[in-house]
C-alpha positions as a printed Julia matrix, in Angstrom:
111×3 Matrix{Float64}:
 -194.3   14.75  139.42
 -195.04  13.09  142.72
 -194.6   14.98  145.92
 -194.79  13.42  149.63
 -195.55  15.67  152.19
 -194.77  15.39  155.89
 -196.78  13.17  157.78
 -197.8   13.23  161.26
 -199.29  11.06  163.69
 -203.07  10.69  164.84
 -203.62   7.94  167.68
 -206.92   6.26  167.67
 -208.66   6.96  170.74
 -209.15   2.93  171.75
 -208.23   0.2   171.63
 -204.72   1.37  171.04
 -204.07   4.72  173.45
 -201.7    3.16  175.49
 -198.96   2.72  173.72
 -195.03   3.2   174.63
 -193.98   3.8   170.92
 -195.25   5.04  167.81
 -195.54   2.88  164.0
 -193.15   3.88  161.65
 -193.7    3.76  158.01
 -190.23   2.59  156.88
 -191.34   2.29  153.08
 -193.73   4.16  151.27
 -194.01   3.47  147.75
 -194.74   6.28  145.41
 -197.81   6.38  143.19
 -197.75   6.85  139.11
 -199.11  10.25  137.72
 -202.11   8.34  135.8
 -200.85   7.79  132.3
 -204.75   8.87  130.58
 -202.99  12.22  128.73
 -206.18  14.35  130.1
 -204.78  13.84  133.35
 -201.41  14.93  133.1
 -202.74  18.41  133.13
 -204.28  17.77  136.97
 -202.43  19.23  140.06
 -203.68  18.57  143.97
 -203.63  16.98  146.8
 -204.87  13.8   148.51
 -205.17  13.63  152.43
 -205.81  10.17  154.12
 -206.24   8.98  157.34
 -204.34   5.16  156.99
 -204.41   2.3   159.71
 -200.65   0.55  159.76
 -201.5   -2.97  160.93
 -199.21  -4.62  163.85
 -198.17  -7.26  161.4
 -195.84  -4.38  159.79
 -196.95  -5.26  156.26
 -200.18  -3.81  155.52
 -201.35  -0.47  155.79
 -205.54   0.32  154.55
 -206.82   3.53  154.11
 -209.8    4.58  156.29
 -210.74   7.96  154.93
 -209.82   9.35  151.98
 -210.46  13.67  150.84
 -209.13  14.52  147.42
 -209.59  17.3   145.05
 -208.85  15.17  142.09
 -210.04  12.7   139.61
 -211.19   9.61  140.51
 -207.88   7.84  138.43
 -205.66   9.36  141.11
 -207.61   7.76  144.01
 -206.62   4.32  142.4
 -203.08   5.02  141.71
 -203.1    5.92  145.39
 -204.98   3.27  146.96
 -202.42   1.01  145.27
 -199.19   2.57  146.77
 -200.87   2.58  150.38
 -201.43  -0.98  149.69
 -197.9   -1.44  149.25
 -196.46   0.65  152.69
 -194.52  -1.03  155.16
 -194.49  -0.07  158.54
 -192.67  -0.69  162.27
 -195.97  -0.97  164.58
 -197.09   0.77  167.66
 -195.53  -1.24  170.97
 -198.27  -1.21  173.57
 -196.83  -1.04  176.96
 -197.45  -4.11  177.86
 -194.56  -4.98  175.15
 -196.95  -5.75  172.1
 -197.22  -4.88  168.66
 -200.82  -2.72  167.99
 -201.91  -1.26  164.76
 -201.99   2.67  164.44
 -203.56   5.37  162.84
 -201.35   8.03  160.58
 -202.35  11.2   158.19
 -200.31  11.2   155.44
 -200.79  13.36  152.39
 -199.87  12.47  148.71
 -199.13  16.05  146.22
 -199.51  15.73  142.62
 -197.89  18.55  140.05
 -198.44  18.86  136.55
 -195.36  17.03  134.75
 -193.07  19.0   132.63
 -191.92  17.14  129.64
């Protein structure tokens, strides 16, 4: 089972600290539980720091802190890779890319 947590916002201190609105992820796919059957027994978390680029279709993860198996970073990396996003308007009317935290929960699935 796949569990999203809240997620907050984290400006980057330049280029982008003058800003009259914040991004907005507007779709976040989820990640797979990795199928490997040792796996399934692994609960945690996974907290990333994630850039949302002004072109409101890419988002890249810039540091990643996990408690779990290597397989879940991938499974993860792949749904970031997938998030869409409403970017940051700079004051001056343009769209900027933005830092986020978001955090990703796995739980042991119950057949």
């Amino acid at each position: 089972m796949f569990v999203l947590k809240g997620f907050g916002d984290k400006l980057s201190s330049k280029p982008f600290y003058c800003k009259e609105k914040n991004a907005e992820i507007i779709e976040m796919p989820n990640p797979e539980h990795p199928q490997i059957e040792e796996l399934k027994q692994f609960s945690g978390k996974i907290k990333l720091e994630i850039i949302l680029l002004s072109d409101e279709k890419s988002a890249h993860i810039l540091k990643m802190f996990s408690s779990l198996p290597r397989h879940f970073e991938i499974q993860i990396t792949q749904a970031v890779s997938k998030i869409k996003s409403k970017p940051a308007i700079h004051k001056n009317g343009n769209a900027v890319s933005q830092t986020k935290e978001i955090e990703y929960e796995f739980k042991v699935q119950k057949n």
